[in-house]
TORKOL-4160 file (C-alpha; in steps of 0.2 Angstrom, whole numbers, padded with zeros to 4 digits, m for minus):
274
<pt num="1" X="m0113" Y="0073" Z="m0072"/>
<pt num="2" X="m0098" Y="0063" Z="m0079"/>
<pt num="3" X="m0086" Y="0070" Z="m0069"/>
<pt num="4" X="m0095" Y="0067" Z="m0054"/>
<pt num="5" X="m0098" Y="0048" Z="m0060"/>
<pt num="6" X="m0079" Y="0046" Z="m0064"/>
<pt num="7" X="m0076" Y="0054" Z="m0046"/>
<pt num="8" X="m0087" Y="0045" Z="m0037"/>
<pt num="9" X="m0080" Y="0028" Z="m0045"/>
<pt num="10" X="m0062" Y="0034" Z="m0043"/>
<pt num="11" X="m0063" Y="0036" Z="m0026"/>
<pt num="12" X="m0076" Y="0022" Z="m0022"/>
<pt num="13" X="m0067" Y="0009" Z="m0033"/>
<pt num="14" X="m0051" Y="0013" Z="m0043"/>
<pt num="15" X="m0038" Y="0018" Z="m0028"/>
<pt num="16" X="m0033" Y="0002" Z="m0018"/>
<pt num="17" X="m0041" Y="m0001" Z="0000"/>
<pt num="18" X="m0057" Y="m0006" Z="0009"/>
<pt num="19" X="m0072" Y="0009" Z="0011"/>
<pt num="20" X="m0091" Y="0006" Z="0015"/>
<pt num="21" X="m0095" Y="0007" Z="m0001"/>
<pt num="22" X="m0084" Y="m0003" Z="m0012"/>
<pt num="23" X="m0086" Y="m0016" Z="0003"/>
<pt num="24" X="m0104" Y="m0019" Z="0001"/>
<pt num="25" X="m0101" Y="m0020" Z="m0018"/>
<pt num="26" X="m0089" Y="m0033" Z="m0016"/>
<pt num="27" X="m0100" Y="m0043" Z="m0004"/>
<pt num="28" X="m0116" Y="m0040" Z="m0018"/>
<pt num="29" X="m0102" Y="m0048" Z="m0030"/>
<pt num="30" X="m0097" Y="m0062" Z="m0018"/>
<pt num="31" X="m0114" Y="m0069" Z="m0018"/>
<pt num="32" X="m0120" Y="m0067" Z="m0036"/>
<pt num="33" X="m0104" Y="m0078" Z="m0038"/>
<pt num="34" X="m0112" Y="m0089" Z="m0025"/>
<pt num="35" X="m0130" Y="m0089" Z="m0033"/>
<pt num="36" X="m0127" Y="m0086" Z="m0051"/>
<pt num="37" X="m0112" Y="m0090" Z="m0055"/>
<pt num="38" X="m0109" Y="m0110" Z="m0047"/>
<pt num="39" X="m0124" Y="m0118" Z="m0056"/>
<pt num="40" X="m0117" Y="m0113" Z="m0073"/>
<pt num="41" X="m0099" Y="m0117" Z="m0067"/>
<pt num="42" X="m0104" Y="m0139" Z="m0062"/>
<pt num="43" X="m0103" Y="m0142" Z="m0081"/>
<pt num="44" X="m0084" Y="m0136" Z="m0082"/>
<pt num="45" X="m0077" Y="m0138" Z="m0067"/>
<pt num="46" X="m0070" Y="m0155" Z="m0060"/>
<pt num="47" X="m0076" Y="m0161" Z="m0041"/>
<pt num="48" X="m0072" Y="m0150" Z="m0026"/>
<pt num="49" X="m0061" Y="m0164" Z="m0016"/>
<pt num="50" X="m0047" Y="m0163" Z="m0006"/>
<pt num="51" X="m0037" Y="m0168" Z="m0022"/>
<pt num="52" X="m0042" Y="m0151" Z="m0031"/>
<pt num="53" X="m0041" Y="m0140" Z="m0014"/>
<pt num="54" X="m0021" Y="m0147" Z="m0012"/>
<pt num="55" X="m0022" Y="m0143" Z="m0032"/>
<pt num="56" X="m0027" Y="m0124" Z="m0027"/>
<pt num="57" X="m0016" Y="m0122" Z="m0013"/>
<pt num="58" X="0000" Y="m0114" Z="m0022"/>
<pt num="59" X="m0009" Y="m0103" Z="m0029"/>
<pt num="60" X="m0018" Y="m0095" Z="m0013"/>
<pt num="61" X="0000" Y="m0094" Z="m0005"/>
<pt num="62" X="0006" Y="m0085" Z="m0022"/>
<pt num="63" X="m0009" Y="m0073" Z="m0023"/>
<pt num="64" X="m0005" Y="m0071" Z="m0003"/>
<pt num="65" X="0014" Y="m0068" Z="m0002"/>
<pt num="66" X="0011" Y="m0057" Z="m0021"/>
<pt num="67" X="0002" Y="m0044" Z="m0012"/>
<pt num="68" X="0016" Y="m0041" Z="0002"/>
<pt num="69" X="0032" Y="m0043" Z="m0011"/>
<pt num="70" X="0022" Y="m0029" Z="m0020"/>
<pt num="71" X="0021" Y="m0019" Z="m0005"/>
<pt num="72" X="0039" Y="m0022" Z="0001"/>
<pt num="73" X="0045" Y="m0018" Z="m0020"/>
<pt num="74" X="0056" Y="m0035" Z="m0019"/>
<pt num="75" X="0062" Y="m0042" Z="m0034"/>
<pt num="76" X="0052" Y="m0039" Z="m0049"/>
<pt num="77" X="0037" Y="m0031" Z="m0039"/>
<pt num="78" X="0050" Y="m0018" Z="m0036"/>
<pt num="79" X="0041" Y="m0007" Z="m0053"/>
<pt num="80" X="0024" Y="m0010" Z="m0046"/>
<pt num="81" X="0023" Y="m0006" Z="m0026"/>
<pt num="82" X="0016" Y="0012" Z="m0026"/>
<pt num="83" X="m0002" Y="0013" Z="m0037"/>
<pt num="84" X="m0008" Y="0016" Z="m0050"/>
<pt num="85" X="0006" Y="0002" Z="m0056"/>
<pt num="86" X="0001" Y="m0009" Z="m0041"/>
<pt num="87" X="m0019" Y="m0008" Z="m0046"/>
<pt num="88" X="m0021" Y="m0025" Z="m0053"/>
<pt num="89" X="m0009" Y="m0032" Z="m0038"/>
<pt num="90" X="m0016" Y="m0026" Z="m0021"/>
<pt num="91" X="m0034" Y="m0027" Z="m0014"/>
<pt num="92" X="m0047" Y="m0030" Z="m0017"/>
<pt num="93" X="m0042" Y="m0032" Z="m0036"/>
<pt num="94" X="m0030" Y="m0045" Z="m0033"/>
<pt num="95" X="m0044" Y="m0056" Z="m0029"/>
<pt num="96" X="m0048" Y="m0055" Z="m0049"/>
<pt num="97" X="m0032" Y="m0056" Z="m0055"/>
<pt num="98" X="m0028" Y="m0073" Z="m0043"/>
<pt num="99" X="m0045" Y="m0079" Z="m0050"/>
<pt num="100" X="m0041" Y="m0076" Z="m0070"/>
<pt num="101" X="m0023" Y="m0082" Z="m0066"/>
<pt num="102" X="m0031" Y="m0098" Z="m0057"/>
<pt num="103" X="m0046" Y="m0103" Z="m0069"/>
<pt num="104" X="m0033" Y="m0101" Z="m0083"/>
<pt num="105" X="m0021" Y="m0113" Z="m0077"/>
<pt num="106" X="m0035" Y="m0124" Z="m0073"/>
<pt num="107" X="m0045" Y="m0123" Z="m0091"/>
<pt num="108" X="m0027" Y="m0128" Z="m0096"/>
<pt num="109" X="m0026" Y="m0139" Z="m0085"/>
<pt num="110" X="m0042" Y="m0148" Z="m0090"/>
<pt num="111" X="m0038" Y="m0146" Z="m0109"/>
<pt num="112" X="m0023" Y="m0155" Z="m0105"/>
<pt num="113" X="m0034" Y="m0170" Z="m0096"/>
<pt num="114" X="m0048" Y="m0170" Z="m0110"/>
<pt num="115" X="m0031" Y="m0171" Z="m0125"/>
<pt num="116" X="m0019" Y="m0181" Z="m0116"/>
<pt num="117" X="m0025" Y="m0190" Z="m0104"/>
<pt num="118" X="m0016" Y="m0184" Z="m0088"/>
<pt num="119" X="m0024" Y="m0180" Z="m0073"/>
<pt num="120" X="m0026" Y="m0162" Z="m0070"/>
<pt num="121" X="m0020" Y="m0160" Z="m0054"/>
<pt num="122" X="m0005" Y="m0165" Z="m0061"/>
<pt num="123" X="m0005" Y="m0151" Z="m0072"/>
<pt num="124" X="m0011" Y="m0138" Z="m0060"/>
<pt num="125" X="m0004" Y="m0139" Z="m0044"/>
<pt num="126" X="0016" Y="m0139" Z="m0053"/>
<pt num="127" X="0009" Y="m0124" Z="m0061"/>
<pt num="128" X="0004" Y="m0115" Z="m0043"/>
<pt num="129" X="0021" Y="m0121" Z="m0037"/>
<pt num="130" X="0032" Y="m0112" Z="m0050"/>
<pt num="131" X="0023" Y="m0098" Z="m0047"/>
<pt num="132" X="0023" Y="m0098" Z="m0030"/>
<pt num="133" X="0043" Y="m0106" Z="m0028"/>
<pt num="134" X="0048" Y="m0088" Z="m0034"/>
<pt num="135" X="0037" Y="m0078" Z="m0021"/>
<pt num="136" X="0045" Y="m0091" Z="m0007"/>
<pt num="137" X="0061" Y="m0086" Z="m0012"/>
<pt num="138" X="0059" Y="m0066" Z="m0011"/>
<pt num="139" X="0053" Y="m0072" Z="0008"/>
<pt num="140" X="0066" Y="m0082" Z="0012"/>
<pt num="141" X="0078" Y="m0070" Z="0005"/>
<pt num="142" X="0070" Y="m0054" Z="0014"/>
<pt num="143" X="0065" Y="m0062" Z="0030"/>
<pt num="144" X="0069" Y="m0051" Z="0047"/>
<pt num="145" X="0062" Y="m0062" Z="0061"/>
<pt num="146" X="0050" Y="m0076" Z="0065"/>
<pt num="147" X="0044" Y="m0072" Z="0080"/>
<pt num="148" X="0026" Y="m0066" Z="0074"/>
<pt num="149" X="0025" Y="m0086" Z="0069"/>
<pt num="150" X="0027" Y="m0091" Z="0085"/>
<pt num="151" X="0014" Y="m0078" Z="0093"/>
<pt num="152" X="0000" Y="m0084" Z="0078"/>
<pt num="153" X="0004" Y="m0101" Z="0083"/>
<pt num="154" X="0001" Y="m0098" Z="0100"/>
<pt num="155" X="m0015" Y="m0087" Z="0098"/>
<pt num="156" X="m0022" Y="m0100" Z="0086"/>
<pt num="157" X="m0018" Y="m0116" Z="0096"/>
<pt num="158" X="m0029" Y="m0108" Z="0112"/>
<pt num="159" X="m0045" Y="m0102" Z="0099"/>
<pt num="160" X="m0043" Y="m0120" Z="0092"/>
<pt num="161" X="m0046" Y="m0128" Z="0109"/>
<pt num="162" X="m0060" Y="m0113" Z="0113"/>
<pt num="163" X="m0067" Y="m0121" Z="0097"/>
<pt num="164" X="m0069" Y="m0138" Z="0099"/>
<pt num="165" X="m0074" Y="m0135" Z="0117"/>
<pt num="166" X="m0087" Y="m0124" Z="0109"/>
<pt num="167" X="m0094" Y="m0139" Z="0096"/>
<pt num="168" X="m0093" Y="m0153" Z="0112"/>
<pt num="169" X="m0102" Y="m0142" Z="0124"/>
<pt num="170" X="m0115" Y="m0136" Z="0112"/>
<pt num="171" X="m0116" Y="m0150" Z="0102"/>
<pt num="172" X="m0114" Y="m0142" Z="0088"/>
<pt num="173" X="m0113" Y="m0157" Z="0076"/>
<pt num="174" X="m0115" Y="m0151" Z="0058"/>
<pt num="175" X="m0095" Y="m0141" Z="0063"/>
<pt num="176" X="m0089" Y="m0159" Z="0061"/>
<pt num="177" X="m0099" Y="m0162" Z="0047"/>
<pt num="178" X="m0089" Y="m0163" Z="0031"/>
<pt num="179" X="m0073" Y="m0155" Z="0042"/>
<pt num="180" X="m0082" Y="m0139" Z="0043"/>
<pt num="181" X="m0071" Y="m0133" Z="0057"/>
<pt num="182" X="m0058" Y="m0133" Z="0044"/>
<pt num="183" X="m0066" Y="m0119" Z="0036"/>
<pt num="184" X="m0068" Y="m0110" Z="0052"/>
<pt num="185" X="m0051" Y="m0112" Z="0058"/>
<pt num="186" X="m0045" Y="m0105" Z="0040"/>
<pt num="187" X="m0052" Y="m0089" Z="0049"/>
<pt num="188" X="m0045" Y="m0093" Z="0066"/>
<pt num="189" X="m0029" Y="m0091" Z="0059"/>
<pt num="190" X="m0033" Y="m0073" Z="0049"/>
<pt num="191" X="m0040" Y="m0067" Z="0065"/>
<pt num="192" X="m0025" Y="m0074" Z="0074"/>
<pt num="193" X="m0014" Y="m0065" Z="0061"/>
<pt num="194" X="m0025" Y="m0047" Z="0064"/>
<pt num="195" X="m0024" Y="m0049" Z="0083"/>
<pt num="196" X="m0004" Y="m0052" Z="0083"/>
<pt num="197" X="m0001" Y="m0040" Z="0071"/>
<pt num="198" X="m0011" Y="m0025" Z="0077"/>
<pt num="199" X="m0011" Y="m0029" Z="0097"/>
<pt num="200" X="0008" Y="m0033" Z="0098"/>
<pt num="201" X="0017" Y="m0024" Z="0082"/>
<pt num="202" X="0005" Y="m0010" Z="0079"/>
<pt num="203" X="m0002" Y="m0014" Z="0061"/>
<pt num="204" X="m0018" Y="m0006" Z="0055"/>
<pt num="205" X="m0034" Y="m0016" Z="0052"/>
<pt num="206" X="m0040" Y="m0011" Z="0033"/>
<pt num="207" X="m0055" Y="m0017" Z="0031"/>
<pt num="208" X="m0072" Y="m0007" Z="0035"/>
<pt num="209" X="m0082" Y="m0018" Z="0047"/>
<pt num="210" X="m0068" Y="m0026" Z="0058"/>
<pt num="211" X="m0061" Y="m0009" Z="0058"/>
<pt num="212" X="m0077" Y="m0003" Z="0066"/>
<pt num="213" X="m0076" Y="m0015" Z="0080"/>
<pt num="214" X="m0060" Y="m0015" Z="0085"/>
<pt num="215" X="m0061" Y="0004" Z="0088"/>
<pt num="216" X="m0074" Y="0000" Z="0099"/>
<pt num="217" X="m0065" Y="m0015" Z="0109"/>
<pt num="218" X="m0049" Y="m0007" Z="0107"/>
<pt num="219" X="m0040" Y="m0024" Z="0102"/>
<pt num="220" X="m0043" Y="m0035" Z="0089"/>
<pt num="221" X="m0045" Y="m0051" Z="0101"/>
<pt num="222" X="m0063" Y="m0045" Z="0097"/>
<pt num="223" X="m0059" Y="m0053" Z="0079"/>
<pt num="224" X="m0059" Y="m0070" Z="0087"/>
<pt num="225" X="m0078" Y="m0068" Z="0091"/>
<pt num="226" X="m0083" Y="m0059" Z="0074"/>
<pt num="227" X="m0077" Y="m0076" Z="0065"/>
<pt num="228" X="m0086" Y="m0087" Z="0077"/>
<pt num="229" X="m0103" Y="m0077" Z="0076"/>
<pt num="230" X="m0104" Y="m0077" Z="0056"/>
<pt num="231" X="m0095" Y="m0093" Z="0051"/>
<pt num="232" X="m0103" Y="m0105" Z="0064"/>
<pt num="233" X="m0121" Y="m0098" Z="0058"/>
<pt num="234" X="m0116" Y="m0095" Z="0039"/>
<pt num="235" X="m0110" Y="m0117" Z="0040"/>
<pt num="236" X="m0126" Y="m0121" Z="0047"/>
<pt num="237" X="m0136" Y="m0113" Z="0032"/>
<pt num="238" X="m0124" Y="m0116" Z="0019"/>
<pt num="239" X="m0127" Y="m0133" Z="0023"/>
<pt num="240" X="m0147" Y="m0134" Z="0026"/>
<pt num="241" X="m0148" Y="m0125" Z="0011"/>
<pt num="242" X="m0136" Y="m0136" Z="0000"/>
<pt num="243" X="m0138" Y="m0152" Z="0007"/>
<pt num="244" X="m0144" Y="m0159" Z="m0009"/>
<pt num="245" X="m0130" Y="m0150" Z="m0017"/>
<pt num="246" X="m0112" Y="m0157" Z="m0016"/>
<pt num="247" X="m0106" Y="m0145" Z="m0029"/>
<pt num="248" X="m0112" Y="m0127" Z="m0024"/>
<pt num="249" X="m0110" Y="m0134" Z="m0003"/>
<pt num="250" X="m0091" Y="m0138" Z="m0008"/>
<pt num="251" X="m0089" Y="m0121" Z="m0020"/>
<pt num="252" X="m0097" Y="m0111" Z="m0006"/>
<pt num="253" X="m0086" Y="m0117" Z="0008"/>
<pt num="254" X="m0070" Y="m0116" Z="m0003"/>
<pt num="255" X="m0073" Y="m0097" Z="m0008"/>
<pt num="256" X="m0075" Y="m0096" Z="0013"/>
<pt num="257" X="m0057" Y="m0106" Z="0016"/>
<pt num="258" X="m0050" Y="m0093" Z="0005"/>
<pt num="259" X="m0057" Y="m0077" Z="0011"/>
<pt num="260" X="m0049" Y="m0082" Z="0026"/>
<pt num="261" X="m0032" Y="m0090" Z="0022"/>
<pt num="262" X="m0028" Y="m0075" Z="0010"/>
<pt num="263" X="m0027" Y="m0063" Z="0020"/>
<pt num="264" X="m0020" Y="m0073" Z="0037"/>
<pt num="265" X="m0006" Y="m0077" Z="0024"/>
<pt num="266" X="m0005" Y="m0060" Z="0018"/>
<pt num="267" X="m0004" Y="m0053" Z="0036"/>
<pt num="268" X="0009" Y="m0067" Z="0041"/>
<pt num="269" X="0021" Y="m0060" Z="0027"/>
<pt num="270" X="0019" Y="m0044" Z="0033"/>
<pt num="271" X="0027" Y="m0047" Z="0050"/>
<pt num="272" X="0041" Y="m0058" Z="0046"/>
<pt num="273" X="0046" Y="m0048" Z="0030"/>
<pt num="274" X="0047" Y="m0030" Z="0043"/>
């Protein structure tokens, strides 16, 4: 009976990659952090504004370009690019170590604040920029062409139009609300980084769902339509449901931003680093 537990989570959850079990686990996950997690977090954490995003964004490009560097074994990821070394540092696990790495740096952060009297953003965002100044010179360093950049520009500038066309002709107001389109744009840009890489340089779709449908449409310009179906709904509720909520609405739609940017960023990497 062990050994079939121990299997069954070996294979389900200990080797890297995407499967329909692990994936409905790691939704389950997701949103007990959604409904369990936030309320208990308000006390501790400092608002959700733009200030704290900016704070946040070095370390969802370190966590990003960390996965790839891992893959490619450049500088000192080369020990830790074939698993089990890279366990903690591929997905999905890489989620949870960018997560204790981040609210680590932010507790500091905040410890910082409370003793001192500087601002934490101060603290925090220098922090994700020294990590992230390493992983930006591995790229820079290893860099083979930029083409893919233009191609996701390209592919995301034409869905962007489609979008705001989209929110004008069916007046779909609450996208504008609180720059909501910002968050569905975050998955534009994954979904322009999927179609690019899989439809003009042949790369492979990992997770279970996509996956699924674009075996059946035969190109991930299907992915375009995916993001628009869940997130346009998903903002709606998020924000019906959390209107009286400033907090849980912000956390929400920042775990959203960077389900999406991750991986787009991940992906990006991958092309230019080949």
């Amino acid at each position: 009976m062990l050994d079939f537990i121990w299997d069954f989570l070996y294979r389900y959850y200990v080797v890297p990659g995407y499967n329909l079990v692990n994936t409905l686990t790691y939704g389950i996950v997701l949103g007990l952090i959604v409904f369990y997690l936030i309320p208990r977090l308000r006390k501790f954490m400092p608002r959700i504004n733009l200030v704290f995003c900016i704070s946040l964004a070095p370390f969802i490009l370190f966590g990003a370009t960390t996965r790839e560097l891992v893959d490619h074994g450049l500088g000192l990821y080369s020990g830790y690019s074939v698993y089990p070394q890279n366990f903690f540092l591929v997905s999905p696990w890489i989620y949870f170590t960018m997560f204790f790495i981040t609210s680590v740096s932010l507790i500091f952060s905040l410890e910082v604040q409370k003793r001192l009297r500087i601002a934490y953003y101060k603290i925090l965002f220098p922090i994700g920029c020294i990590l992230f100044l390493y992983n930006s010179y591995l790229i820079a360093l290893n860099t083979r062409t930029l083409e893919p950049l233009a191609l996701i520009f390209i592919s995301l500038f034409i869905v962007t139009g489609f979008l705001l066309l989209l929110i004008k002709f069916l007046k779909l107001d609450f996208m504008l609300y609180e720059r909501n389109y910002l968050v569905a744009l975050a998955h534009l840009f994954d979904a322009s980084t999927t179609f690019v890489g899989i439809d003009f340089y042949g790369n492979i779709e990992q997770h279970v769902v996509p996956n699924l449908f674009i075996g059946i449409f035969h190109t991930a310009a299907v992915m375009f339509l995916l993001k628009l179906v869940v997130l346009i709904p998903a903002l709606y509720v998020i924000d019906k449901e959390l209107k009286g909520d400033e907090f849980g609405r912000h956390f929400t739609k920042l775990v959203i931003v960077i389900l999406g940017l991750g991986p787009g960023l991940r992906n990006t990497a991958l092309m230019i680093l080949h």
